[in-house]
Structures are given as C-alpha cells and as structure tokens.
C-alpha positions as CSV (number, residue, x, y, z in Angstrom):
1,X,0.0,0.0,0.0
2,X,1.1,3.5,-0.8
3,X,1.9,5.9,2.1
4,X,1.1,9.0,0.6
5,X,-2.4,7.1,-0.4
6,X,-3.1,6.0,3.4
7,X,-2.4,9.9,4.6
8,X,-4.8,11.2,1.9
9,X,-7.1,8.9,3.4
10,X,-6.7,9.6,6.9
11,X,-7.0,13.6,5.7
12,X,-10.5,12.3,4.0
13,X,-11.5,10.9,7.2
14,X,-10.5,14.0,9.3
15,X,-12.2,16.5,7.2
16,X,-15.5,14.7,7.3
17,X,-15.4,14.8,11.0
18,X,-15.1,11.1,11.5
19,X,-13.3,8.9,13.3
20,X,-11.9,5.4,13.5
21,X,-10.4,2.5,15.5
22,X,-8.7,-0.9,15.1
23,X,-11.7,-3.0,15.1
24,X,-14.4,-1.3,13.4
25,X,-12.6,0.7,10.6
26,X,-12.6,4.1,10.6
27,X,-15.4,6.5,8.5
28,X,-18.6,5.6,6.8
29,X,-16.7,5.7,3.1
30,X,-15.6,2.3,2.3
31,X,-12.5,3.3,0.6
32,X,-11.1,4.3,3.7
33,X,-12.2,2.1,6.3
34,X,-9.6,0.3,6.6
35,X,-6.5,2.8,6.9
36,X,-5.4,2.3,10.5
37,X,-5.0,-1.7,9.3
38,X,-3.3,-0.8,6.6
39,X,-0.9,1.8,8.7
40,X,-0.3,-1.0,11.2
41,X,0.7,-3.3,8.0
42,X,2.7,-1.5,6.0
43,X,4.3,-0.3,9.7
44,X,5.3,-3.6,10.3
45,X,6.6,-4.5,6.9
46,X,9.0,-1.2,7.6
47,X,10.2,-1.8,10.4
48,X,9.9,-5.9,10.4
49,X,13.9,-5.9,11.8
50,X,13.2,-3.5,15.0
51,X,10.6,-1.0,15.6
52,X,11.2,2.4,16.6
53,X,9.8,3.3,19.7
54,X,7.2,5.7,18.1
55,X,5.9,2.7,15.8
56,X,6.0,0.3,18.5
57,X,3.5,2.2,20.8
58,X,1.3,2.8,17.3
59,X,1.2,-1.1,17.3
60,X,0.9,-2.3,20.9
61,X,-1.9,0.6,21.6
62,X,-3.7,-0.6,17.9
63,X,-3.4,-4.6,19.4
64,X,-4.8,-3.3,22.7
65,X,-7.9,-1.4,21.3
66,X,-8.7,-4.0,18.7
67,X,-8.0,-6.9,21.4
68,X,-10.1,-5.2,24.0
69,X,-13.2,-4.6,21.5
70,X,-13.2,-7.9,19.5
71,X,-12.5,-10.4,23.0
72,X,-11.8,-8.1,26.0
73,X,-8.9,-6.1,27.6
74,X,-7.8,-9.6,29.7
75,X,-6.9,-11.0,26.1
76,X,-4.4,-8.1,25.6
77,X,-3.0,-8.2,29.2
78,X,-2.8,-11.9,29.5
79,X,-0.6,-11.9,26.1
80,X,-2.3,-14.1,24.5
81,X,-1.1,-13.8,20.8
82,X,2.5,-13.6,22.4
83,X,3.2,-10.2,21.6
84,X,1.9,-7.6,24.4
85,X,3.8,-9.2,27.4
86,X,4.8,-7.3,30.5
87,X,8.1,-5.8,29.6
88,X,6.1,-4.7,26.5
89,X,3.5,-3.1,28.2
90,X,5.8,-1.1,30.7
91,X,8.2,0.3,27.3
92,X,5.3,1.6,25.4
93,X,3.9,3.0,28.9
94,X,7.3,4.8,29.4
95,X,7.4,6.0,25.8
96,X,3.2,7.1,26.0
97,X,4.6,8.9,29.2
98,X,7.5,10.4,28.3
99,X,6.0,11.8,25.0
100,X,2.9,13.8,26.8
101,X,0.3,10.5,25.7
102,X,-0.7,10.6,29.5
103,X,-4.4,10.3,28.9
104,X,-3.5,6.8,27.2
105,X,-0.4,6.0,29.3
106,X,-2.5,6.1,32.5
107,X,-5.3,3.4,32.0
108,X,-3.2,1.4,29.5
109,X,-0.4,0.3,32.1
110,X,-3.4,0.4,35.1
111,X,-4.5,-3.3,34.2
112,X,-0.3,-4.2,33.8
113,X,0.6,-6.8,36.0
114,X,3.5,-9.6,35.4
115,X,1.8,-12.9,34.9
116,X,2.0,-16.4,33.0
117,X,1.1,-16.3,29.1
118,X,-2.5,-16.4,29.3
119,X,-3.3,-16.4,33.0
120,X,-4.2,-13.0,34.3
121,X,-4.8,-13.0,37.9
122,X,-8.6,-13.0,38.4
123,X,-8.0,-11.0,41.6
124,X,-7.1,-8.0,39.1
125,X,-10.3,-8.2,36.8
126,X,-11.4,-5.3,37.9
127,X,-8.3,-3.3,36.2
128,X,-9.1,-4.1,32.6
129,X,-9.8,-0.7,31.0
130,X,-12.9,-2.3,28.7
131,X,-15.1,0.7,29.9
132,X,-12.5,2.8,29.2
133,X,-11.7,1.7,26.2
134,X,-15.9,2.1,24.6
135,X,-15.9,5.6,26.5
136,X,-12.4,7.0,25.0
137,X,-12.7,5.6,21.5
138,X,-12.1,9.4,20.2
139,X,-8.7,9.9,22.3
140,X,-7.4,6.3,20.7
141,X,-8.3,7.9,17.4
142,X,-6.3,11.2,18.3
143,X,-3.9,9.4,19.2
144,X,-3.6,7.5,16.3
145,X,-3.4,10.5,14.0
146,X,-1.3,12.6,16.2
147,X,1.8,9.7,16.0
148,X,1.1,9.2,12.6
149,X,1.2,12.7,11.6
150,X,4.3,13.6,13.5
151,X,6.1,10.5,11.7
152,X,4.5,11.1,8.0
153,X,8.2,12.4,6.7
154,X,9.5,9.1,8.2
155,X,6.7,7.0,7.1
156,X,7.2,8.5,3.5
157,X,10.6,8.5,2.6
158,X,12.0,7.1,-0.3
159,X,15.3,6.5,1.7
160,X,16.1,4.1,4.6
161,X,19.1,3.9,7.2
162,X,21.4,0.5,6.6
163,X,24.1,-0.3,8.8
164,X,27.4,-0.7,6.6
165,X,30.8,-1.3,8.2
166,X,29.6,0.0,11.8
167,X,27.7,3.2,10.4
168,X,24.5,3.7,9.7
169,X,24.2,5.5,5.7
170,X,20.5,6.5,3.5
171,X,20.2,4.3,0.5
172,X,17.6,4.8,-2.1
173,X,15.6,1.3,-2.0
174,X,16.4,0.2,-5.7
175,X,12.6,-0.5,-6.1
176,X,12.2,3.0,-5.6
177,X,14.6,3.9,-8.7
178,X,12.8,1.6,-11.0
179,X,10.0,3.5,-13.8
180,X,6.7,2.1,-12.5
C-alpha cells in the first residue's frame, strides 16, 4: 500500500469529521475504512527488523484497542497472541509517558501486571480498562493520527538507514529507482 495514499485517506476521514479504530474501521466511506490496518501493516513491513519506539506504541496501543473490542482487555493483558507481554507493556507506557500520551499512558499500564502467558490473575479483573476503552474511542483515534502525523516524513521516505561497516548510511531502495 502507498503511504502517501493512506495519509490522503486519513485527511478524507478528518475533514468529514469522523473517526476510527482498530476493530471497526474508521469512517462511513468504504475506501477508507480500513486505513489504520493498513498503517499497522505496512508499519510492520517497515520496520519488520526492530521497531522504533514511536511505531512500537502505534502497534501495541492498535493490538490493545482492537483486542479489548473484539475479546476483551484480559486478552491483551494476558498476552495471549505472544506479543503484548509485560516488559512490553511497561516500554510503550514509558514511551506514552515520556512523549505527553498521559491520557492513554494512564489506563493502558493500570490493568499491567507480570503474569504467565495467558493467565491473568482474576484477583485484578477489575483493572481491565474495557469501559475505558468504549468511552475513549475518540482519544485512541487522536492518538492515532497525532503519531502518525508527527512521523508522516519518516513514514514516506524514499530512503532508509542501513548499517554498513559500523555506520548507519541512507540508501535509495532500488525498487524505488525503477520507472513504475
């Protein structure tokens, strides 16, 4: 998927006063319901070697709102697909903090708590944001565009950092230099 495509789209959904989130789609125009899937894709296909700490909150808060709306919060906080364990959690609530997010950082590490693959303590039940999750769909969604926005040049650019020899030089990708 094209980058600059996915921005115009998120632009489309903006100006129409809509919003979005990562289980339902975003908007009420099918061509663009499905842009926050297709960020987190193309995201991962990026960065597939290491994400930057920016993209790595996009994801883990985008597998903790769609988690939480398709099978509950627990699912997310249990780590049950293997990829939101503890360590996880407490990374992308240092970055959410450091970086001003504290109206998601707060109830996103609340329901943390350092337990087997899929056995969250029953005692802590009453942590899971799922409440907080239906009632704040708009400040995911602002979230969302606000980290995606702030990273388009990143997101966009024809060149890439590769290590070589111990530095790190920008390469033009040579599908990039091929006539389409």
């Amino acid at each position: 998927m094209d980058m600059e495509a996915l921005y115009l789209g998120l632009m489309r959904i903006q100006a129409r006063g809509e919003t979005g989130n990562a289980y339902g789609g975003c908007g009420t125009v099918e061509e663009d319901s499905d842009v926050l899937v297709d960020f987190f894709d193309c995201i991962m296909e990026k960065y597939k070697d290491a994400l930057p700490p920016w993209a790595d909150a996009f994801t883990q808060i985008f597998s903790w709102q769609f988690q939480t709306f398709h099978e509950g919060a627990e699912s997310y906080y249990e780590n049950f697909y293997g990829d939101s364990d503890y360590a996880t959690i407490i990374r992308v609530a240092g970055y959410l903090r450091d970086n001003g997010y504290h109206e998601i950082e707060k109830p996103y590490v609340s329901a943390a708590v350092d337990c087997e693959r899929c056995k969250y303590p029953k005692d802590r039940l009453h942590l899971l944001p799922d409440d907080w999750m239906d009632e704040n769909e708009e400040t995911v969604w602002n979230f969302y565009v606000t980290i995606l926005e702030k990273h388009a040049d990143e997101l966009t650019a024809r060149e890439v950092d590769v290590k070589l020899n111990g530095q790190t030089v920008k390469i033009t990708p040579f599908s990039e230099l091929c006539i389409h």
